[in-house]
C-alpha positions in Angstrom: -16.6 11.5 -5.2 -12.9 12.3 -6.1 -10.8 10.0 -7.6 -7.9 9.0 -5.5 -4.0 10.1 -6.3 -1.6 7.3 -6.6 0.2 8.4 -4.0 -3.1 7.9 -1.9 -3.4 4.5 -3.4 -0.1 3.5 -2.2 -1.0 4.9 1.3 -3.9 2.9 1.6 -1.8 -0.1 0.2 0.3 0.7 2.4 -1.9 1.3 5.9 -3.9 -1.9 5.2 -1.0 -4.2 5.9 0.5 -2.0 8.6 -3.1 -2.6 10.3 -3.6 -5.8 9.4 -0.4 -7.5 8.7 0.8 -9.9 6.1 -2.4 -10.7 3.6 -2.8 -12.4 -0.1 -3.1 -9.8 -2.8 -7.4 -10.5 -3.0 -7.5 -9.6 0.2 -5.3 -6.4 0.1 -7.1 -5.3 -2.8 -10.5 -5.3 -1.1 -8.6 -3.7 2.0 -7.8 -1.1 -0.4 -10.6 -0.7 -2.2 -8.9 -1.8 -5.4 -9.8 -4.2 -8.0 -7.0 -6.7 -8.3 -6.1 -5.8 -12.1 -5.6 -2.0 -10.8 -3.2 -3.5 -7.4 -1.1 -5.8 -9.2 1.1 -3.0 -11.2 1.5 -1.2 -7.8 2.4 -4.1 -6.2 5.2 -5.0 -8.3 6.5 -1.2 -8.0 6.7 -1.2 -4.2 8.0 -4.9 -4.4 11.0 -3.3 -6.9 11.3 -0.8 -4.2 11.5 -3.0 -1.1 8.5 -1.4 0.1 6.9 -5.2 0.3 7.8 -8.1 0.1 5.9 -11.1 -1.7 5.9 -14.3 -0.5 4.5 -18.2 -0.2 3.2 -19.9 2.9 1.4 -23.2 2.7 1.1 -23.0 -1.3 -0.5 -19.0 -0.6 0.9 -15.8 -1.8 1.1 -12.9 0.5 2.2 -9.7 0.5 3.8 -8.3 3.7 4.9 -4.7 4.4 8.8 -4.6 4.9 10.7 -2.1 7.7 11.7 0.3 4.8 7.6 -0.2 3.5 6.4 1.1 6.6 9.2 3.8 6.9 7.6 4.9 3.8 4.2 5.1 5.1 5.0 6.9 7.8 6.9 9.7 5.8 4.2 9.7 2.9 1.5 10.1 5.8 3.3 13.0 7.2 3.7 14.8 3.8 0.0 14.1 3.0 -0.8 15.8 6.1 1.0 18.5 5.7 -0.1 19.2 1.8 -3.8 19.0 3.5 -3.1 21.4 6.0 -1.6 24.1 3.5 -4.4 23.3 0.9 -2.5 21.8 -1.3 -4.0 18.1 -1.7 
């Protein structure tokens, strides 16, 4: 099996809490297929990007996509497509 790129790391980061919606970090890195130590770095990028946005809710962390997050996703989906369909990914 190929090993995933980072930006298709971030994409499934990404996608699992536009499908889901707001989720602690455990559970977004088994929605991602990530073990925690590998998500937390690439959490803290997209939070210094304002791509998510952590936060506490009854003494529980979560991580929520934000509007420019899921702009993002969007715009990285549409370039991953279109790297597939030249045969470039």
């Amino acid at each position: 099996m190929a090993r995933r790129s980072r930006v298709d790391i971030v994409v499934d980061v990404l996608s699992a809490l536009a499908d889901r919606g707001p989720m602690p970090p455990t559970r977004l890195a088994t929605a991602s297929n990530l073990p925690y130590d590998r998500l937390r770095p690439i959490l803290e990028a997209l939070e210094a990007r304002g791509l998510v946005r952590l936060s506490s809710m009854g003494g529980r962390r979560l991580v929520e996509l934000t509007p420019e997050g899921l702009r993002a996703l969007e715009e990285l989906r549409r370039v991953s497509g279109l790297l597939r369909d030249l045969g470039l990914a």
